[in-house]
C-alpha distance (Angstrom), angle and dihedral (degrees) to the residues before:
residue distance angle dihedral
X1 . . .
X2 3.75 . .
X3 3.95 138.7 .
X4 3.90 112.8 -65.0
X5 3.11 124.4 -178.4
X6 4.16 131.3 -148.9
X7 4.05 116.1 -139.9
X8 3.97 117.6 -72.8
X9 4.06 100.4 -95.2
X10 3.44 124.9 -113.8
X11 4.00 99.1 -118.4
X12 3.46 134.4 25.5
X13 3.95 152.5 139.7
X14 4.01 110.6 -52.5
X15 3.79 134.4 -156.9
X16 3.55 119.3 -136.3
X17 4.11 110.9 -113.5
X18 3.90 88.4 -110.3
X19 3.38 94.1 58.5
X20 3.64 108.8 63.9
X21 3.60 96.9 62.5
X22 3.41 86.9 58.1
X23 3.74 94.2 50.3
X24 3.69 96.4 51.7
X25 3.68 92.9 52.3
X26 3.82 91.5 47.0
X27 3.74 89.2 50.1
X28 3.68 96.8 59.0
X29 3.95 86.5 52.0
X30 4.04 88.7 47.5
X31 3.56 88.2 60.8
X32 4.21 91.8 47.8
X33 3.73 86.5 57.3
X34 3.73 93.6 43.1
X35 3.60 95.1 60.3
X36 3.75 93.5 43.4
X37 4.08 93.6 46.2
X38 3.67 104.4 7.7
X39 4.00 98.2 152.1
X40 3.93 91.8 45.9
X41 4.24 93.6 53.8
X42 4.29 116.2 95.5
X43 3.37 133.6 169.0
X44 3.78 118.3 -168.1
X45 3.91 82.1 8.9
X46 3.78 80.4 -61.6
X47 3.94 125.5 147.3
X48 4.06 102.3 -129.0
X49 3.79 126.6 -126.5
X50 3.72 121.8 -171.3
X51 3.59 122.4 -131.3
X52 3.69 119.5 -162.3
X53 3.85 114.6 -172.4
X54 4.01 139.0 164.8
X55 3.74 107.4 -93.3
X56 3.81 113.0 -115.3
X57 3.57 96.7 -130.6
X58 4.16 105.3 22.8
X59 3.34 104.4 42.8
X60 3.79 92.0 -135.8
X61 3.84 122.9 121.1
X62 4.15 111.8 -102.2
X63 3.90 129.2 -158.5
X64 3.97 126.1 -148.4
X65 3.68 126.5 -178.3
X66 3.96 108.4 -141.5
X67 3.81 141.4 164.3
X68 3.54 111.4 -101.2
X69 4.30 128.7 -154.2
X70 3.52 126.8 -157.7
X71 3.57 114.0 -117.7
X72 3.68 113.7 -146.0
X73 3.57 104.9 -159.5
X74 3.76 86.7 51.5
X75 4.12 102.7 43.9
X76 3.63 87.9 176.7
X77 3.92 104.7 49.2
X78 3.97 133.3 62.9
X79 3.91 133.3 -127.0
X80 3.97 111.9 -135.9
X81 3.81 117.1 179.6
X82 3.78 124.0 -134.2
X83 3.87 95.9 -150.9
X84 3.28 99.7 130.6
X85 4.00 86.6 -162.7
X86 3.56 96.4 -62.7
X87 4.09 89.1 -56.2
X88 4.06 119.6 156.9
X89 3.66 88.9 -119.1
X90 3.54 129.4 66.4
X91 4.29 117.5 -115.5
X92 3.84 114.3 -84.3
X93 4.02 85.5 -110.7
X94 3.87 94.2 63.4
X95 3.96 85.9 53.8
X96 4.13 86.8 53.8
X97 3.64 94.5 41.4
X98 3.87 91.2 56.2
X99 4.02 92.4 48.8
X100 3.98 102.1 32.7
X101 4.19 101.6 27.1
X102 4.04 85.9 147.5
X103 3.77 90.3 52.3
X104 4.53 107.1 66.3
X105 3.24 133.7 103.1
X106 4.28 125.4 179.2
X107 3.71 119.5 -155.6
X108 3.94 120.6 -155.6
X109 3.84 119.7 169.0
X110 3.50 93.8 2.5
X111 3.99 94.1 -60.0
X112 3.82 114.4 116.4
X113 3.69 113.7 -167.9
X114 4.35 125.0 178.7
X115 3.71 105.6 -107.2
X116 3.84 140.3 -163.1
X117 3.60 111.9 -136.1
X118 4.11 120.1 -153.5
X119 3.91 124.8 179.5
X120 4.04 109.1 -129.3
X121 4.05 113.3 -131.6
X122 3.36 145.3 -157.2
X123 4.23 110.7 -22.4
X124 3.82 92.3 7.8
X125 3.66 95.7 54.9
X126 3.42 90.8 50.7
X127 3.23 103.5 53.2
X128 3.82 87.2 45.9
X129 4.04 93.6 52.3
X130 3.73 91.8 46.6
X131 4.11 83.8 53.6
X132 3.68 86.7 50.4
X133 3.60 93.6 49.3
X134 3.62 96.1 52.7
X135 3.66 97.7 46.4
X136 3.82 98.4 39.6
X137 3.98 104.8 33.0
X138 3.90 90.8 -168.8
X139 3.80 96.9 72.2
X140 3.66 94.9 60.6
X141 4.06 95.2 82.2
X142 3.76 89.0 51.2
X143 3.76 93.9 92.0
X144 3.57 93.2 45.8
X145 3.43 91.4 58.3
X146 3.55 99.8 52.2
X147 3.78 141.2 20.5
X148 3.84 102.9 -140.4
X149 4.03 112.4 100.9
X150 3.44 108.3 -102.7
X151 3.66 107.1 -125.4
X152 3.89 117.3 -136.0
X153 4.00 111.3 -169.9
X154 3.71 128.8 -173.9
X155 3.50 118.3 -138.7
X156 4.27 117.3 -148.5
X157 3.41 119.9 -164.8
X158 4.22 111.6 -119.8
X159 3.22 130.9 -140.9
X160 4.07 101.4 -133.2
């Protein structure tokens, strides 16, 4: 399979202008801490992974910080969320994941490992955002904010 991705939506949660500088700058720190105290960091009482992938448009490899679920049919593999906070468009990852899916890699503990990402569909994903729901209560108003599908991919670690 591979990462697939439904239309942007046609509402969703906004950021006011001021904010995104403000984001950007706090992201770069995120990372800093991340390296130095990756296992301690959560977010939605979420142990982080990092994702590094090939932007779609630059070329240039990307980091995002991101909750990650265990996926118990998959023991080896992650579940990352592209909510993007309940936004009309999907994260800038998603886009990269689509046009470089050979080129990611997550890090947790300190171990980075090339991965295959694959969006989950129909019964599967359901099961996995009701999972996410119940162990991370803030993702549940995402889809009320917006009307895109929300895609949830699992990442497996390869072998090459």
């Amino acid at each position: 399979m591979a990462v697939i991705l439904s239309p942007r939506g046609t509402r969703g949660a906004q950021m006011p202008g001021f904010v995104k500088p403000l984001m950007k700058a706090g992201m770069g720190l995120s990372h800093v801490v991340f390296d130095l105290m990756c296992y301690r960091m959560k977010v939605q009482c979420r142990p982080l992974l990092e994702l590094t992938t090939v932007g779609a448009k630059t070329g240039k490899k990307r980091r995002a910080l991101m909750g990650r679920f265990a996926d118990p049919e998959h023991p080896e593999a992650w579940l990352v969320v592209g909510s993007n906070a309940g936004a009309a468009g999907h994260p800038g990852w998603c886009y990269n994941l689509v046009a470089n899916p050979d080129q990611a890699w997550m890090t947790i503990e300190k171990t980075t490992a090339r991965v295959r990402p694959d969006s989950l569909h129909g019964e599967e994903w359901q099961e996995a955002w009701d999972r996410v729901v119940s162990l991370s209560l803030g993702y549940g108003p995402y889809l009320e904010k917006t009307d895109r599908h929300i895609p949830i991919i699992r990442l497996t670690p390869r072998e090459d």
